[in-house]
C-alpha positions as CSV (number, residue, x, y, z in Angstrom):
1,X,0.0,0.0,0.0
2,X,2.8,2.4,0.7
3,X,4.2,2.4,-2.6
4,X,0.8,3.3,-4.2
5,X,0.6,5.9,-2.0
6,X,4.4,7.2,-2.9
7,X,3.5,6.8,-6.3
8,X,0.5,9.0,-6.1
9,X,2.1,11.7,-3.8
10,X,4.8,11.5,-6.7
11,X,2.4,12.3,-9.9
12,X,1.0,14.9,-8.1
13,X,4.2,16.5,-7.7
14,X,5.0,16.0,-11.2
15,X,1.6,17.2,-12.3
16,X,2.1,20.7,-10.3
17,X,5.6,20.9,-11.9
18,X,4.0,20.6,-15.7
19,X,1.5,22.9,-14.7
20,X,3.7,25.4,-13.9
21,X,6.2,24.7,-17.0
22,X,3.0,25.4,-19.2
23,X,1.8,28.5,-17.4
24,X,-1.3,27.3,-15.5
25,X,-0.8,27.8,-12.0
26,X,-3.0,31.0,-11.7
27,X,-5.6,28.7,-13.6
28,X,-8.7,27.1,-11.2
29,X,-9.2,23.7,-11.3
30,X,-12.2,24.0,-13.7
31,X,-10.1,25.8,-15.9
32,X,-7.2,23.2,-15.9
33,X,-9.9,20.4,-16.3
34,X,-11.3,22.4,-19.4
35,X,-8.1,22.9,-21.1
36,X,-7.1,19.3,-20.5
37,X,-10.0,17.8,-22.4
38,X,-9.2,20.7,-25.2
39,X,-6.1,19.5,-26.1
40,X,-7.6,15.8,-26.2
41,X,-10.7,16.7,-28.6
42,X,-9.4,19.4,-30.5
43,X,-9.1,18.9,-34.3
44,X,-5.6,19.6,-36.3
45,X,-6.3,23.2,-36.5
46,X,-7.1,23.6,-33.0
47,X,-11.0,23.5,-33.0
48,X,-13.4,22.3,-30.9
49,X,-16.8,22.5,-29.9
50,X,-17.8,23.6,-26.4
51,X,-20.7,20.9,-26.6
52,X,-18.0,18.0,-26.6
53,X,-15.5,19.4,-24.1
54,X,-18.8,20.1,-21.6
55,X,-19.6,16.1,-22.3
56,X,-15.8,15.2,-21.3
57,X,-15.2,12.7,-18.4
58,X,-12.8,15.8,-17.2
59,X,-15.6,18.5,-17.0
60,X,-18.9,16.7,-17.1
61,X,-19.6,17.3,-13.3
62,X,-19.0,20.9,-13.4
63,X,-22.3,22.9,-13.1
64,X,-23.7,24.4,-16.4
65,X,-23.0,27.9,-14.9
66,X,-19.2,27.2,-13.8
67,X,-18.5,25.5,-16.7
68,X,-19.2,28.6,-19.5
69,X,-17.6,31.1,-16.2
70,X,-14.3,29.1,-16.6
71,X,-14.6,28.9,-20.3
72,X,-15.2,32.4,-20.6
73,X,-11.9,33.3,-18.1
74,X,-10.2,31.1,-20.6
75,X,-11.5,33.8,-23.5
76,X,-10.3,36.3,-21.7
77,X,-7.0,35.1,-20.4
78,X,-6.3,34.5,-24.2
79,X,-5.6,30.7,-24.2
80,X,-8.5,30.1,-26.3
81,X,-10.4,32.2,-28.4
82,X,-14.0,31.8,-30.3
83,X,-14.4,30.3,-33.5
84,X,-14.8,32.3,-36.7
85,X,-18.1,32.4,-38.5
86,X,-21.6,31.9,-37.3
87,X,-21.1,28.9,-35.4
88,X,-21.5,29.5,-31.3
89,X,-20.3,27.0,-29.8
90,X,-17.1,26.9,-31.9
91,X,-13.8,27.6,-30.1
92,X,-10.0,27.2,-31.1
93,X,-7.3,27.0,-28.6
94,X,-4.9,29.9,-29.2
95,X,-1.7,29.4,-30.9
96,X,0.2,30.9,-27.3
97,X,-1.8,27.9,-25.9
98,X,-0.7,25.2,-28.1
């Protein structure tokens, strides 16, 4: 049982240390969560649909509310940005992101 729990305590330390190396520590955990399913559905350009990353394993408990707030901070912050054209729900993370 010990080395489970070393090896836990360890990937968190190595998860903090990637977070800062990509410039999220100011981020909340909804906003972490949010990117993190990003850069698994995005497509080669860098689009996505905010439909699909709400349905993610990663952010499909966050509340309806919470989830477009930290979405929205992501907007602003710059790490992703909305999608051209007519289409809502379509985002693209940012090339400073990616």
């Amino acid at each position: 049982m010990r080395s489970k729990e070393m090896s836990f305590a360890q990937l968190k330390r190595m998860l903090l240390m990637m977070e800062a190396d990509l410039g999220m520590t100011d981020l909340s955990q909804d906003e972490k969560d949010i990117l993190a399913a990003v850069f698994e559905l995005r497509d080669a350009n860098g689009y996505f649909e905010s439909d699909s990353v709400r349905s993610h394993e990663l952010t499909s408990s966050v509340s309806h509310g919470t989830f477009f707030r930290a979405l929205r901070s992501l907007v602003e912050r710059g790490l992703i940005e909305k999608g051209e054209g007519r289409q809502r729900k379509l985002y693209r993370l940012s090339l400073q992101a990616s």
